[in-house]
SEGUMI-343942 format. One record per residue (C-alpha): residue in one letter; x, y, z; chain; residue number from 1. Coordinates in nm, 4 decimals, always signed. Example, Ala and Ser with C-alpha at 12.3 -4.5 7.8 and 13.67 -1.06 7.14 Angstrom:
2
<'a',<+1.2300,-0.4500,+0.7800>,'A',1>
<'s',<+1.3670,-0.1060,+0.7140>,'A',2>
// end
This chain:
385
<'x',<+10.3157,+10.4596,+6.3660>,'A',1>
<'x',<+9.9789,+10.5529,+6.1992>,'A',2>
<'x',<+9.8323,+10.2554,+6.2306>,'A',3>
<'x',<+9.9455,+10.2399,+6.5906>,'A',4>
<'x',<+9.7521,+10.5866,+6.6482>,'A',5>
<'x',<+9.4576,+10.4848,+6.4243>,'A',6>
<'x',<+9.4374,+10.1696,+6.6342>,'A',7>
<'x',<+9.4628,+10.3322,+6.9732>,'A',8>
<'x',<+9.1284,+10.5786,+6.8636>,'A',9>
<'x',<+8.8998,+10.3083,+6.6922>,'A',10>
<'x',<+8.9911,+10.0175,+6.9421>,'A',11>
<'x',<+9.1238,+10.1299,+7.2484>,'A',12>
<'x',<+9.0383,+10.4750,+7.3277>,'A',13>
<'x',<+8.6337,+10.5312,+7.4356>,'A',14>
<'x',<+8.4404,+10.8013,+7.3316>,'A',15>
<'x',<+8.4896,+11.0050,+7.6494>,'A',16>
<'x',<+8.6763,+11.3229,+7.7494>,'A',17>
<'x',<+9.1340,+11.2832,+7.7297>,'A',18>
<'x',<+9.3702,+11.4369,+7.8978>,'A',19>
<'x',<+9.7480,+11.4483,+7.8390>,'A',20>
<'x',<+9.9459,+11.4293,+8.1343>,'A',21>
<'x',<+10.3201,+11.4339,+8.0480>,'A',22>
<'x',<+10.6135,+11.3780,+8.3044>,'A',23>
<'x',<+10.9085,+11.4473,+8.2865>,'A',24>
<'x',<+11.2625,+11.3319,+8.5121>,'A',25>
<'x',<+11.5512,+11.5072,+8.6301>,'A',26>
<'x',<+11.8333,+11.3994,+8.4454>,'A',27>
<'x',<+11.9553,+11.1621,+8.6612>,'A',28>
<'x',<+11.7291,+10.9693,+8.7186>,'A',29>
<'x',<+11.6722,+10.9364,+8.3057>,'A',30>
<'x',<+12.0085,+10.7788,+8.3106>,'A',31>
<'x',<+11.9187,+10.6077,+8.5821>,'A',32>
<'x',<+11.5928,+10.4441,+8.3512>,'A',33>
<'x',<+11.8077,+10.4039,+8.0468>,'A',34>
<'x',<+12.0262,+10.1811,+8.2636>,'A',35>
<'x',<+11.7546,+9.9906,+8.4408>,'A',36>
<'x',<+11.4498,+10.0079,+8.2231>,'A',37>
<'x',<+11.2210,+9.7602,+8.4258>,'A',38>
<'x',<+11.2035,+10.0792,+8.6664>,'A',39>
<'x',<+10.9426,+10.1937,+8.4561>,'A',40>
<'x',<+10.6865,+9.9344,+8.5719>,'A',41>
<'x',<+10.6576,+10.0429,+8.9212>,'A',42>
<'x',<+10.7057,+10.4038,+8.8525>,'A',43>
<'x',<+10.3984,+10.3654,+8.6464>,'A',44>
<'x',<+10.2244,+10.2139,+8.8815>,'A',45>
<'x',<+10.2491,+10.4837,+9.1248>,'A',46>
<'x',<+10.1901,+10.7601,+8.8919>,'A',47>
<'x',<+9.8341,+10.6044,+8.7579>,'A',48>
<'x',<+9.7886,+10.5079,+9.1179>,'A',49>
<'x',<+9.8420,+10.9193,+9.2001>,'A',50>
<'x',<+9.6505,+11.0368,+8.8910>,'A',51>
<'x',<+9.3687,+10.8324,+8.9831>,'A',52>
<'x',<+9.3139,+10.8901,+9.3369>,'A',53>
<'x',<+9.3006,+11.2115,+9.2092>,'A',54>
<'x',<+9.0884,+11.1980,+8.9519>,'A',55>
<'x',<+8.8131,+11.0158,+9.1607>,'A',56>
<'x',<+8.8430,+11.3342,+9.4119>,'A',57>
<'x',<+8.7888,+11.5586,+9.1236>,'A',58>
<'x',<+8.4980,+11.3493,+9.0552>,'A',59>
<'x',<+8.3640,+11.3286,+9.4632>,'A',60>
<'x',<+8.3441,+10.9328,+9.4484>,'A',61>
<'x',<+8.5097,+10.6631,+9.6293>,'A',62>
<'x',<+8.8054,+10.4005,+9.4785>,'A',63>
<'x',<+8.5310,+10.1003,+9.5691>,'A',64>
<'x',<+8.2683,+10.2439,+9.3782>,'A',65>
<'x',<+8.4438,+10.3832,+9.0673>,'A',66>
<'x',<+8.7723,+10.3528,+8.8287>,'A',67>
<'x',<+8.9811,+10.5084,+8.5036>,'A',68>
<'x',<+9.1656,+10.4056,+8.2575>,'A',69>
<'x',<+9.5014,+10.5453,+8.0929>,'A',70>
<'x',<+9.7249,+10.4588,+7.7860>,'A',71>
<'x',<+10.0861,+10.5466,+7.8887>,'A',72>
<'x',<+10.3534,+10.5902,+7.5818>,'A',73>
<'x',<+10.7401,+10.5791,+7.6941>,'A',74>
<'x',<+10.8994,+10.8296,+7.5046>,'A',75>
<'x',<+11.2585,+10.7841,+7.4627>,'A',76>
<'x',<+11.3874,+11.1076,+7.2760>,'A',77>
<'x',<+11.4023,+11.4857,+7.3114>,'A',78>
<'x',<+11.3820,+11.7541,+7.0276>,'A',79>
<'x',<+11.7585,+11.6960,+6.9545>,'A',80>
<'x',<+11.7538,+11.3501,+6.9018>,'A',81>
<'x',<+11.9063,+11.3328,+7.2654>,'A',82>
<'x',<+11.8304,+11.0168,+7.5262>,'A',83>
<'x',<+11.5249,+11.1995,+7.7555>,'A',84>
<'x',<+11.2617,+10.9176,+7.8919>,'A',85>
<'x',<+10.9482,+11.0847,+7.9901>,'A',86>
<'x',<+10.5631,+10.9528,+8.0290>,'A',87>
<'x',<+10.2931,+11.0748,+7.7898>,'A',88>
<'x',<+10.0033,+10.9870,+7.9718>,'A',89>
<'x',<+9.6488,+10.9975,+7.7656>,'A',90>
<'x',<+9.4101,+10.9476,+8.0931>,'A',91>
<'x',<+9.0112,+10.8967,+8.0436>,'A',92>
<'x',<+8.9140,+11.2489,+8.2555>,'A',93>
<'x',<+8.6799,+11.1596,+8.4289>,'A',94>
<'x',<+8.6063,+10.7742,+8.5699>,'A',95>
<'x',<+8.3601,+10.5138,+8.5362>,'A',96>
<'x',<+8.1026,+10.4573,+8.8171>,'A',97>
<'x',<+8.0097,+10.0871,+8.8307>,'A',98>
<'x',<+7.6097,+10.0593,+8.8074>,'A',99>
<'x',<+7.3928,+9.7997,+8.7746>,'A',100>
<'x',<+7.3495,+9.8631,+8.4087>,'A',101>
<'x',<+7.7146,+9.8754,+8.3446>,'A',102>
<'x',<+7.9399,+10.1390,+8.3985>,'A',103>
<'x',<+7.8658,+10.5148,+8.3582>,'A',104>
<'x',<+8.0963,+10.7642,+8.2861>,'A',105>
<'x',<+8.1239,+11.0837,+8.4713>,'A',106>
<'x',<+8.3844,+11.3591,+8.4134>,'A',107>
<'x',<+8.6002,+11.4811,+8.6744>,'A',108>
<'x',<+8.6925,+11.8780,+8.7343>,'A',109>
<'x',<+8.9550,+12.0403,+8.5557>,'A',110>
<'x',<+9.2537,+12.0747,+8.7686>,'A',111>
<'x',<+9.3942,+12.4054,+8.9403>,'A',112>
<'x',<+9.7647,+12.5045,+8.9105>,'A',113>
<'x',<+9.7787,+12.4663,+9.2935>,'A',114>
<'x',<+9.6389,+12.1366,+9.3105>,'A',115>
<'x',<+9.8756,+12.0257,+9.0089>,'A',116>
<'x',<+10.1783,+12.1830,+9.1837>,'A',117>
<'x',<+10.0326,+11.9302,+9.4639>,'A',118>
<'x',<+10.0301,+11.6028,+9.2844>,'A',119>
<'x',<+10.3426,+11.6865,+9.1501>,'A',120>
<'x',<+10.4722,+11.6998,+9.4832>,'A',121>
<'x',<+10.3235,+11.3653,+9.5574>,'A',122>
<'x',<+10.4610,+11.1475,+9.2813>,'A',123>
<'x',<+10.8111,+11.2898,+9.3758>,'A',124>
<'x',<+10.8183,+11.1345,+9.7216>,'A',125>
<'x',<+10.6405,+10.8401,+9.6333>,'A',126>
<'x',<+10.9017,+10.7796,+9.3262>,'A',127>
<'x',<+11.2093,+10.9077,+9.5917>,'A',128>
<'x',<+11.0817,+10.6360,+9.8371>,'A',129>
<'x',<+11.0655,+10.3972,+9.5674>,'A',130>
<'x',<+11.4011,+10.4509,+9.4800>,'A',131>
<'x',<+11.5510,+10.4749,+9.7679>,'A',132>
<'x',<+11.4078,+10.1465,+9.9376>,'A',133>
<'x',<+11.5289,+9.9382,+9.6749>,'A',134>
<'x',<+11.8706,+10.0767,+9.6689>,'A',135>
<'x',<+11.9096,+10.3062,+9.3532>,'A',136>
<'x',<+11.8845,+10.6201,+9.5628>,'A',137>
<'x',<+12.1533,+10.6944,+9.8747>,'A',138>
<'x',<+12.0162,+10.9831,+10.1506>,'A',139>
<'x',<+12.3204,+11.1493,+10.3600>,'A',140>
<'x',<+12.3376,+11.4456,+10.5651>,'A',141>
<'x',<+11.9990,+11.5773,+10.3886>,'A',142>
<'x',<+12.1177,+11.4995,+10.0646>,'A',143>
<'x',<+12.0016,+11.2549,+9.7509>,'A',144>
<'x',<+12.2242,+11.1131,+9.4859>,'A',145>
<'x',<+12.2808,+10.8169,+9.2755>,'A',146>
<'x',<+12.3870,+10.5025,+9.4573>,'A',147>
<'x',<+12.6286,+10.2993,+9.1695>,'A',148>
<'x',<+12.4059,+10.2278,+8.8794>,'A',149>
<'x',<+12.5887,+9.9201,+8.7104>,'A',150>
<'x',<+12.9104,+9.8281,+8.5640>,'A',151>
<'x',<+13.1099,+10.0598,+8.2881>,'A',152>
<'x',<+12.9713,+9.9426,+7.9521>,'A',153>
<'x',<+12.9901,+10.1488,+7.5550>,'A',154>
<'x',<+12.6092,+10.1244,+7.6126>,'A',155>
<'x',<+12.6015,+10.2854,+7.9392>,'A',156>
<'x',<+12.8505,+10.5777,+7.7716>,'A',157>
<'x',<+12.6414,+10.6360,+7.5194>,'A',158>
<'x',<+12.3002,+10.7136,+7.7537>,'A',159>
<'x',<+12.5012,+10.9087,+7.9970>,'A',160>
<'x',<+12.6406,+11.1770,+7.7073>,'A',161>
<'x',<+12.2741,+11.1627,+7.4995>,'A',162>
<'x',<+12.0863,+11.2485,+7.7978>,'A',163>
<'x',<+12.3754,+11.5284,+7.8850>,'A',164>
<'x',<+12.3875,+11.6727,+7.4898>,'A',165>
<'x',<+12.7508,+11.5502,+7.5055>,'A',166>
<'x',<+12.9904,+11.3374,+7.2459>,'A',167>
<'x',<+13.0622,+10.9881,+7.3733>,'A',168>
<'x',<+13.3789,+10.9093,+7.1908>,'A',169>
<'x',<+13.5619,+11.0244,+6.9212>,'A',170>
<'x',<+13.8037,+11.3517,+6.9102>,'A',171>
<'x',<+13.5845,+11.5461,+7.0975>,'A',172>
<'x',<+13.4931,+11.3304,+7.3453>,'A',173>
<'x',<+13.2909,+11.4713,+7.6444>,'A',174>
<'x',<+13.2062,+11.7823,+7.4453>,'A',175>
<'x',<+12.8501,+11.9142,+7.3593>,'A',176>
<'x',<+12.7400,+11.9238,+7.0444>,'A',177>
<'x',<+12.7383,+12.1723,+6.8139>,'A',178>
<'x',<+12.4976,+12.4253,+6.7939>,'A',179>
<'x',<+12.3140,+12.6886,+6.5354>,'A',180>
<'x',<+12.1880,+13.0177,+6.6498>,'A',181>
<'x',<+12.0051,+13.1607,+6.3966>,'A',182>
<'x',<+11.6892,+13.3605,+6.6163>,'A',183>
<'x',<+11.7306,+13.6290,+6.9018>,'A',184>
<'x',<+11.7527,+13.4326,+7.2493>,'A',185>
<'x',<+11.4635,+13.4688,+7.4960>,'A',186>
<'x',<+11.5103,+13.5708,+7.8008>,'A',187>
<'x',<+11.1728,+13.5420,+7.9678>,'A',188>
<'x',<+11.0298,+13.1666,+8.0368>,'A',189>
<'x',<+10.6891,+13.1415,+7.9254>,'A',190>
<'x',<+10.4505,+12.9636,+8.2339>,'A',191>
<'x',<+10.1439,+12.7128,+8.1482>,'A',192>
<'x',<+9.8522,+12.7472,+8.3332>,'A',193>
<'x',<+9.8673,+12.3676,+8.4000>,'A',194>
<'x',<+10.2290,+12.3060,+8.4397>,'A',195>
<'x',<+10.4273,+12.2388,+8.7462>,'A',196>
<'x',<+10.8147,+12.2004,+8.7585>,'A',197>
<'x',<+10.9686,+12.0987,+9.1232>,'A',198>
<'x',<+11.3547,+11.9848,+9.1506>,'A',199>
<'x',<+11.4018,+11.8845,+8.8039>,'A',200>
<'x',<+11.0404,+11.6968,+8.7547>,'A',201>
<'x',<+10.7697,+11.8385,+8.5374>,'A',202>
<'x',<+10.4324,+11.7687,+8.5187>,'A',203>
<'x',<+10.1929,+11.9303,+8.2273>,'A',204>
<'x',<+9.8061,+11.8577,+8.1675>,'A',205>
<'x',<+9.6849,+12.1407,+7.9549>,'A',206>
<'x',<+9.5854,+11.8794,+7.6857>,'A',207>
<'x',<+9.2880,+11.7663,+7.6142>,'A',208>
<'x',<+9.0644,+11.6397,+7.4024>,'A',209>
<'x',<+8.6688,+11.6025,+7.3918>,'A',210>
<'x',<+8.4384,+11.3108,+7.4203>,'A',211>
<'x',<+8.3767,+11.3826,+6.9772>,'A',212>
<'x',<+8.7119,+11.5083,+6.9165>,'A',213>
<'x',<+8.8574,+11.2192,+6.7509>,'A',214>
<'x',<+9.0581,+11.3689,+6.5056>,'A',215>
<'x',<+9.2638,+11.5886,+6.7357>,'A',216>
<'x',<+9.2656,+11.2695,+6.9771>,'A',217>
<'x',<+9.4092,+11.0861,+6.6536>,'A',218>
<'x',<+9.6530,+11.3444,+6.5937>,'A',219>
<'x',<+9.7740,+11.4062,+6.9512>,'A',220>
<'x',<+9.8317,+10.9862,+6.8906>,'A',221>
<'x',<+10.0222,+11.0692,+6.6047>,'A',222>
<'x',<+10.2443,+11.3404,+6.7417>,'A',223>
<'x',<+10.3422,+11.0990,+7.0800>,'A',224>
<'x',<+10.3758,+10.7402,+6.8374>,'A',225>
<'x',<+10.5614,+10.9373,+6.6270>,'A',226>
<'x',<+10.9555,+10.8342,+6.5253>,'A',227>
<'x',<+11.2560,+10.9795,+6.7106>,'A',228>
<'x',<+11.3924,+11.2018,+6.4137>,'A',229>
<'x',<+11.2031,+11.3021,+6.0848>,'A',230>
<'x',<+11.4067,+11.2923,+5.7744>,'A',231>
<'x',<+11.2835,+11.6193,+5.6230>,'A',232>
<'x',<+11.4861,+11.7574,+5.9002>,'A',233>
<'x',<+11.7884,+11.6016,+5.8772>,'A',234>
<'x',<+12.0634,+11.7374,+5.5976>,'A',235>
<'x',<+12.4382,+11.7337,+5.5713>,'A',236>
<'x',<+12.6216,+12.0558,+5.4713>,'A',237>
<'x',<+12.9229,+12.0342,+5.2469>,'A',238>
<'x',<+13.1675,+11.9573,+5.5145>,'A',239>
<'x',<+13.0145,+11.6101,+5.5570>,'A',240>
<'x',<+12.8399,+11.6854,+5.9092>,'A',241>
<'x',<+12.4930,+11.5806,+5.9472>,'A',242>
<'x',<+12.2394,+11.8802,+6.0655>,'A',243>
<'x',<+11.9501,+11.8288,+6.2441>,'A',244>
<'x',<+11.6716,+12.0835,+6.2110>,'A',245>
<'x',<+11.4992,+12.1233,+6.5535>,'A',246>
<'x',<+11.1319,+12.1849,+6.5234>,'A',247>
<'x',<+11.0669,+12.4611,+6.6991>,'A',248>
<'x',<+11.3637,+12.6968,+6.8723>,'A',249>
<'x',<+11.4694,+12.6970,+7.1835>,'A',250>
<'x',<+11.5232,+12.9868,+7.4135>,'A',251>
<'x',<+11.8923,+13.0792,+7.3357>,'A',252>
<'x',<+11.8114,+13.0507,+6.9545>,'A',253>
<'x',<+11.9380,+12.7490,+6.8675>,'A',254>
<'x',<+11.7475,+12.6039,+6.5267>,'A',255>
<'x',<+12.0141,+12.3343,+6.4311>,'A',256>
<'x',<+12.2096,+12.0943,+6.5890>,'A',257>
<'x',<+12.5773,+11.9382,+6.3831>,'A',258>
<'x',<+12.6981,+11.6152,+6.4286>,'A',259>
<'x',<+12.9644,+11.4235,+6.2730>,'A',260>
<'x',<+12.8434,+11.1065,+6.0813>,'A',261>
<'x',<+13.0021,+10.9315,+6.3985>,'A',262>
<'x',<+12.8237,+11.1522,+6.6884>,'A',263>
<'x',<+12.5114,+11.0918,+6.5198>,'A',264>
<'x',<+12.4989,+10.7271,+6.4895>,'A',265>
<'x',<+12.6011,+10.7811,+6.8854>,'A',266>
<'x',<+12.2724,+10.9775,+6.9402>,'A',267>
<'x',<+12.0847,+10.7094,+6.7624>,'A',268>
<'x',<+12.2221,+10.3913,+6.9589>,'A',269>
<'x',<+12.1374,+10.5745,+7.2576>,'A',270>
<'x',<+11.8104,+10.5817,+7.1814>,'A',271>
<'x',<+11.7100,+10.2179,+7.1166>,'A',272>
<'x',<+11.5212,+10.0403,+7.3242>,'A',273>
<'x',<+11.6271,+9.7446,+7.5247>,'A',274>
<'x',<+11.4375,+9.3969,+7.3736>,'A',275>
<'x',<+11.1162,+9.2825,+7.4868>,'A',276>
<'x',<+11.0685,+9.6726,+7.6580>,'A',277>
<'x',<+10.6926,+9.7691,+7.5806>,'A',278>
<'x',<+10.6893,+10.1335,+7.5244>,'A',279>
<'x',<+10.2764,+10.1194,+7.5098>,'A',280>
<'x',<+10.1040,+10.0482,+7.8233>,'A',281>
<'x',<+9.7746,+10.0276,+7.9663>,'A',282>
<'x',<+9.6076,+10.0657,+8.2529>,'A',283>
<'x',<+9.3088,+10.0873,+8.4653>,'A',284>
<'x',<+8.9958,+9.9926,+8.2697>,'A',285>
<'x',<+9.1353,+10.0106,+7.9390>,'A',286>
<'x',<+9.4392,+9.7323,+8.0609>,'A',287>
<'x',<+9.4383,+9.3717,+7.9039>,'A',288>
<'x',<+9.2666,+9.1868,+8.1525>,'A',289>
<'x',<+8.9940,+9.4710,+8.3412>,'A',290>
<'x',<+8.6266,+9.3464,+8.4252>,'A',291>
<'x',<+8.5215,+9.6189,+8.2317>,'A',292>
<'x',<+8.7227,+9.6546,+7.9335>,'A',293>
<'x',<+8.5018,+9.4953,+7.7094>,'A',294>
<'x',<+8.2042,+9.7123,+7.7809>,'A',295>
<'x',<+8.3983,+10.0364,+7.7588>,'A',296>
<'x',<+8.6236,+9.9686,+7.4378>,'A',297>
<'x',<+8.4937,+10.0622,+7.1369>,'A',298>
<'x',<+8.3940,+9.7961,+6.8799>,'A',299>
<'x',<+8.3185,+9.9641,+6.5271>,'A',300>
<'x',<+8.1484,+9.7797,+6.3019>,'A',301>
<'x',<+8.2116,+9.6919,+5.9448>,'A',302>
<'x',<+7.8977,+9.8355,+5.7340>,'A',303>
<'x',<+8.0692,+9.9011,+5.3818>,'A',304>
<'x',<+8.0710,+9.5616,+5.1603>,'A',305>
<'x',<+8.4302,+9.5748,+5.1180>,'A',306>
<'x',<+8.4649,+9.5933,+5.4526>,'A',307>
<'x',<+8.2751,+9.2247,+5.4959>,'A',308>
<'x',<+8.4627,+9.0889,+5.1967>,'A',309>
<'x',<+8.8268,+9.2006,+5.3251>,'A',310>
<'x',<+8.7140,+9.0713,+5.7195>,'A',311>
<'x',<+8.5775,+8.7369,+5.6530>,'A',312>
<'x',<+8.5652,+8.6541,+6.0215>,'A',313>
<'x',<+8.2930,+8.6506,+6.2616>,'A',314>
<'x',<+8.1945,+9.0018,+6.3961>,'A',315>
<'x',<+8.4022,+9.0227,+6.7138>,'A',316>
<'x',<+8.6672,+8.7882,+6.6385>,'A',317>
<'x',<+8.9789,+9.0134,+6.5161>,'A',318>
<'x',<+9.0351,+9.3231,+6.5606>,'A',319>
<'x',<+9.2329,+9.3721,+6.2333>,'A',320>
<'x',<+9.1887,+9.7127,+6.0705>,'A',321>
<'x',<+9.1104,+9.5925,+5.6777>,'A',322>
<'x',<+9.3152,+9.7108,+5.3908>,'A',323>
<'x',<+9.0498,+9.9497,+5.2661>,'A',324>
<'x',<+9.0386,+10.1314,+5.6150>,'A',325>
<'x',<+9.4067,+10.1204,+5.6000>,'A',326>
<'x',<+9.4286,+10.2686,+5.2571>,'A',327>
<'x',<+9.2193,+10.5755,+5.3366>,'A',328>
<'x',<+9.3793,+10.6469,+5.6551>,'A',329>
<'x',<+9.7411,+10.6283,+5.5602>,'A',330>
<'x',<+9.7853,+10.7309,+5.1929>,'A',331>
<'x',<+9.4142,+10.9143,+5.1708>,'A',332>
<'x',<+9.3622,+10.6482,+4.8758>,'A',333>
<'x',<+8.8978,+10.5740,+4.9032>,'A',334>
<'x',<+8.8893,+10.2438,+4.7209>,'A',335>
<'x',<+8.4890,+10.2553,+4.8512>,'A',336>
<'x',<+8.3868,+10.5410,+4.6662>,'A',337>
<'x',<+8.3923,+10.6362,+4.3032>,'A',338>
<'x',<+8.5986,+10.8878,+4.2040>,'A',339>
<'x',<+8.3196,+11.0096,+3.9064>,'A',340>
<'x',<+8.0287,+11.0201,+4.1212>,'A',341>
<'x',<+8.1447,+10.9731,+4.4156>,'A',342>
<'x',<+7.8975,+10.6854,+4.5060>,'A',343>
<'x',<+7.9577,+10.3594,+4.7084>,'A',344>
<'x',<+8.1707,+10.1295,+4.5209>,'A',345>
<'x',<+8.0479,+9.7217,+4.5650>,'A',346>
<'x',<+8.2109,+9.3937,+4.4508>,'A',347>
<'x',<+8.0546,+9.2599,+4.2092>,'A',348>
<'x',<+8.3069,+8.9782,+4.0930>,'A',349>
<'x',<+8.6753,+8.8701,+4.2155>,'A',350>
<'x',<+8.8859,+8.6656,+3.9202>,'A',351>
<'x',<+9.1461,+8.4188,+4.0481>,'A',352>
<'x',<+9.2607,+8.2223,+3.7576>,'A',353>
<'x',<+9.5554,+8.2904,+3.6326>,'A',354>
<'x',<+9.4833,+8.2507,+3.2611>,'A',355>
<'x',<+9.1628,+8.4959,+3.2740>,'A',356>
<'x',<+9.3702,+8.7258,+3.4857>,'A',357>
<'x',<+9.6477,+8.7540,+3.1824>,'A',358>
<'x',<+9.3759,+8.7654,+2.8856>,'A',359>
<'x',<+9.2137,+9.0645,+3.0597>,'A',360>
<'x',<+9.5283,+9.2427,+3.1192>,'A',361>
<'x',<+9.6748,+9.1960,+2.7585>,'A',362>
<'x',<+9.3298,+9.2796,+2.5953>,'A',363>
<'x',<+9.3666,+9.5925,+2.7771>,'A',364>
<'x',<+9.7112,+9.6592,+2.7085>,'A',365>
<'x',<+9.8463,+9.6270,+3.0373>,'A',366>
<'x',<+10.1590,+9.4504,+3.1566>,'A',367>
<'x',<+10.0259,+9.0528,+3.2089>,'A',368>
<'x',<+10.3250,+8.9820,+3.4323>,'A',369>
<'x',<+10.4777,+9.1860,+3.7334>,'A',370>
<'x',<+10.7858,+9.3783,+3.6901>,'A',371>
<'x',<+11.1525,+9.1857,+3.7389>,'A',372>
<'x',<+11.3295,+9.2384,+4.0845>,'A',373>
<'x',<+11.5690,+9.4477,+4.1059>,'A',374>
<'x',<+11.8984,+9.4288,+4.2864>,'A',375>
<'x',<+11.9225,+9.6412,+4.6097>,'A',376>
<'x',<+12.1098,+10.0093,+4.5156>,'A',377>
<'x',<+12.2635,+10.2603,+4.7561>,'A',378>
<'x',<+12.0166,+10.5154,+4.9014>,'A',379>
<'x',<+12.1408,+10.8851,+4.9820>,'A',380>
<'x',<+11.9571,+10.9254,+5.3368>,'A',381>
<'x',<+12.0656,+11.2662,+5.3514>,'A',382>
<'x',<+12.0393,+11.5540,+5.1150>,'A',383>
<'x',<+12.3066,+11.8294,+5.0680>,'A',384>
<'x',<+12.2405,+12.1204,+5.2446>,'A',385>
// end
């Protein structure tokens, strides 16, 4: 997942002003993506095609004469490990004018609360239309529901009661989960300035992240690439349940959620992906096969010598992140620098043979030859509470 993020900032993202735009479904219709994921393809094409007519008004240009770009992650999971698709959208804010010296960026205006509230509105009947035309929504009498979503399957089961925070099967089949209150409920809902809810959709954009803000960009990566559960928050207490710390409370004052060992391998079947489902998108200028792509994407270059020496390729030709870049960025381990004077460390020779290899190591005392393999042992994944 790091390198995913890290990837995303040095080879994807340009140096340009991000947004966050996050959507989020009614129920329903989550169930209705779990069941029929290839839904997401042309309900991401009309929400880009939304956010960027929108985007170019904010900006006072034309769809002919200008363009954005977006990175779209499919997130899968809520805050209690339950089945809750949404969109995290990370959209270029602004768009790119096309000039005769390449594109040009130019930033758009923030949005209001009334014209989010607005665009909101439209992506609902665009996606209700959707729906509905090709069959997965019935209107009667004024009213929308769920035309028959597919045959009874364990599968199907197990999305329905995740997305619901119910049990599946088992003893207490078609019951919610457990819950721990441990923090005074809150009444009052706290409002966003740039958040719209209408009929069970939500739409927030209060992210964002400057043209030089690369770290937060990299961390706002981080936090959307990130893995459905953490396992510094899952524990089982002495009854055998598992417990699942939530990360921040919600507003009746629940902080923990307990599952049987069988409910939670429920929640986490739920939440895996159907094969050959790309959770990472892209669109706009930033997708695979845009005009302008290649002048927009950043290309950093590799000026250390280790850099050269681990990337033996010609300049342009992969856009492998090398093991010393790696290194630093994952396990804050500088192989470049040196850790006495904190200079620029070069390579002065690289030994291959075998027998030099072993003299060196034994002269120095070190082990010559690498450790015996183990068999595999049991690993506790959870600690006792």
């Amino acid at each position: 997942m790091a390198e995913s993020a890290a990837w995303l900032v040095d080879r994807v993202i340009p140096k340009v002003p991000v947004r966050q735009w996050v959507l989020s479904f009614p129920i329903p219709l989550r169930s209705l993506f779990a069941v029929h994921p290839e839904l997401l393809t042309p309900v991401l094409r009309i929400v880009h095609r939304l956010i960027t007519r929108f985007l170019l008004k904010q900006a006072g240009l034309k769809r002919c004469a200008a363009d954005t770009g977006a990175v779209t992650l499919i997130q899968r999971f809520g805050s209690a490990a339950n089945l809750n698709i949404h969109l995290h959208c990370l959209v270029l804010d602004g768009v790119y004018r096309r000039t005769e010296g390449g594109p040009a960026f130019q930033k758009a205006r923030a949005p209001t609360r009334n014209e989010l509230e607005g665009l909101l509105d439209r992506i609902i009947a665009r996606l209700m239309k959707m729906l509905t035309r090709q069959g997965h929504l019935v209107e009667e009498q004024g009213m929308t529901y769920l035309a028959d979503i597919g045959a009874d399957s364990p599968l199907r089961s197990l999305q329905a009661a995740s997305c619901t925070y119910r049990i599946a099967f088992g003893p207490r089949t078609g019951q919610k989960v457990l819950s721990l209150r441990t923090v005074r409920s809150r009444d009052e809902k706290t409002t966003q300035a740039l958040c719209a809810d209408s009929h069970g959709f939500s739409l927030h954009a209060a992210v964002r992240c400057g043209a030089y803000q690369r770290k937060e960009l990299e961390q706002l990566c981080r936090y959307i690439t990130r893995p459905a559960i953490a396992n510094e928050r899952l524990k089982r207490n002495g009854a055998g349940d598992v417990v699942l710390q939530l990360k921040s409370a919600w507003r009746d004052g629940t902080t923990h959620i307990v599952m049987s060992p069988l409910e939670f391998m429920q929640r986490l079947a739920a939440l895996v992906p159907r094969p050959r489902l790309h959770l990472i998108r892209f669109h706009g200028v930033l997708a695979p096969h845009a005009k302008l792509r290649a002048a927009i994407v950043p290309t950093p270059a590799l000026t250390t010598p280790a850099h050269a020496a681990d990337c033996a390729h010609a300049p342009g030709a992969s856009t492998r992140m090398s093991w010393a870049r790696l290194l630093k960025r994952v396990f804050d381990i500088d192989i470049e620098r040196c850790p006495q004077c904190g200079g620029n460390l070069k390579i002065i020779a690289a030994i291959e043979e075998p027998a030099v290899i072993e003299r060196i190591l034994t002269h120095l005392g070190l082990a010559a030859q690498p450790p015996p393999r183990t068999p595999a042992r049991c690993v506790e994944l959870f600690q006792a509470a």
